[in-house]
C-alpha positions as CSV (number, residue, x, y, z in Angstrom):
1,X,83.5,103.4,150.3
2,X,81.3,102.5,152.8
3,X,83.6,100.6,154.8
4,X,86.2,103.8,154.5
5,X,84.0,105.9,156.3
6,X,83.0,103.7,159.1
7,X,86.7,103.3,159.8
8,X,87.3,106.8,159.9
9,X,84.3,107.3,162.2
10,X,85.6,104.9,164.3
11,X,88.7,106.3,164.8
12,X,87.6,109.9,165.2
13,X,84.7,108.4,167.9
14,X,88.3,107.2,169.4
15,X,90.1,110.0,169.3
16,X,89.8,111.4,173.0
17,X,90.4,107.8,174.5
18,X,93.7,107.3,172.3
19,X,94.9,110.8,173.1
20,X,94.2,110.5,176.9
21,X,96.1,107.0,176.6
22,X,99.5,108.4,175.1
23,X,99.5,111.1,177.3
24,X,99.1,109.0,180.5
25,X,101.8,106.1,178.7
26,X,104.3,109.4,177.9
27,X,103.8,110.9,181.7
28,X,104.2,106.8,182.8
29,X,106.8,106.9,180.8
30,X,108.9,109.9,182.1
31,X,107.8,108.6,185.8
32,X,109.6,105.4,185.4
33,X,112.9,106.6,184.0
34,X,112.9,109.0,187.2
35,X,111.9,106.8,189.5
36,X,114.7,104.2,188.1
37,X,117.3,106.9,188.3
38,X,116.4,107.9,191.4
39,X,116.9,104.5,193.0
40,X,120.4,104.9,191.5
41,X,120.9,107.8,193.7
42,X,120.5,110.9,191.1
43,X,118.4,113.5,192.7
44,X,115.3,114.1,192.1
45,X,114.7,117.0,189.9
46,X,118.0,116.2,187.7
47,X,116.0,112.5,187.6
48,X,112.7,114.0,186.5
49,X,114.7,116.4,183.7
50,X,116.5,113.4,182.3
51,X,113.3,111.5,182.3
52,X,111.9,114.1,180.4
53,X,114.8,114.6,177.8
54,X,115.0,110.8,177.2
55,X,111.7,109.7,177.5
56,X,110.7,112.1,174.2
57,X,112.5,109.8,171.9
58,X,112.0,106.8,173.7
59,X,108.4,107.1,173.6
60,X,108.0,107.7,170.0
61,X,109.6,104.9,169.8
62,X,107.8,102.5,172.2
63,X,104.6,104.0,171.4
64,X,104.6,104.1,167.9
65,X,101.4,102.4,167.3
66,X,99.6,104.5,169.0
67,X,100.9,107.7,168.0
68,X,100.0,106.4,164.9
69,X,95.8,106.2,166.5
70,X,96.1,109.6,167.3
71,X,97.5,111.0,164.3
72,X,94.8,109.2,162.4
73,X,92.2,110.9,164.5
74,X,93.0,113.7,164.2
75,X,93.1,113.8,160.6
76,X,89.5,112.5,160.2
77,X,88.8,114.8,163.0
78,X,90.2,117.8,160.3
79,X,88.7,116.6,157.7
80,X,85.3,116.5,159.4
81,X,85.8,119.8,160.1
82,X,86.9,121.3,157.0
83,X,83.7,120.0,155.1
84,X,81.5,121.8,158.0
85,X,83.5,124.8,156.9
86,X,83.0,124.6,153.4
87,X,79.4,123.7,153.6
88,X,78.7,127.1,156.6
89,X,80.5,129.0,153.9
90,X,78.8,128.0,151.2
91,X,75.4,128.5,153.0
92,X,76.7,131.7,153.7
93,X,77.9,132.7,149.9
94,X,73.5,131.7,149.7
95,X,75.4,128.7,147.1
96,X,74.0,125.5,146.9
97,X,75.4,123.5,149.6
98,X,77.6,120.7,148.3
99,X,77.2,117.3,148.3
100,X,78.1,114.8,151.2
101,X,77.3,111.0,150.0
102,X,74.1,111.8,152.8
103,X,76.9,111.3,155.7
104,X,75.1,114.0,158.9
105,X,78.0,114.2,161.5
106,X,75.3,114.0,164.5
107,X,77.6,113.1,166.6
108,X,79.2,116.7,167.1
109,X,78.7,119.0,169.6
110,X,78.0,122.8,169.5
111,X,82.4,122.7,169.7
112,X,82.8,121.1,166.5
113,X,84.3,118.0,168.4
């Protein structure tokens, strides 16, 4: 159990550096299909549309694995959250406050991120 919830800390301590990487790959992405089709003579804004129509499925394809990071993070991420939630209203109910296997999410900001 332990080893559960150092894995999902790790990927939620992750998060913003695996979201910031698939958007930079997806834009990459979209700029190389444009640039390629450009070379080939389509103008540029038709080049930058196609790039942007193709390079949707092409990068859930290519960056599966990564994708797969993110959504990961984010679902520790809501998790997280959803326990603050229950425990603020539960404080605010004046209930007990419900158990967390002694796990303190310091690493939070005033944001909830």
């Amino acid at each position: 159990m332990n080893d559960t919830r150092q894995d999902q800390q790790g990927r939620a301590g992750h998060l913003a550096r695996d979201l910031t990487l698939y958007l930079v790959a997806r834009f990459a992405l979209v700029g190389v299909i444009a640039v390629v089709l450009v070379l080939l003579g389509v103008p540029l804004l038709v080049a930058l549309l196609v790039g942007l129509v193709t390079g949707l499925p092409v990068g859930m394809l290519l960056l599966r694995g990564l994708n797969a990071r993110v959504t990961a993070g984010l679902a520790v991420r809501n998790q997280r959250r959803a326990r603050q939630r229950a425990r603020l209203r539960a404080q605010l109910r004046g209930e007990d406050l419900p158990e967390d296997d002694g796990a303190i999410d310091t690493d939070t900001d005033a944001e909830g991120r």
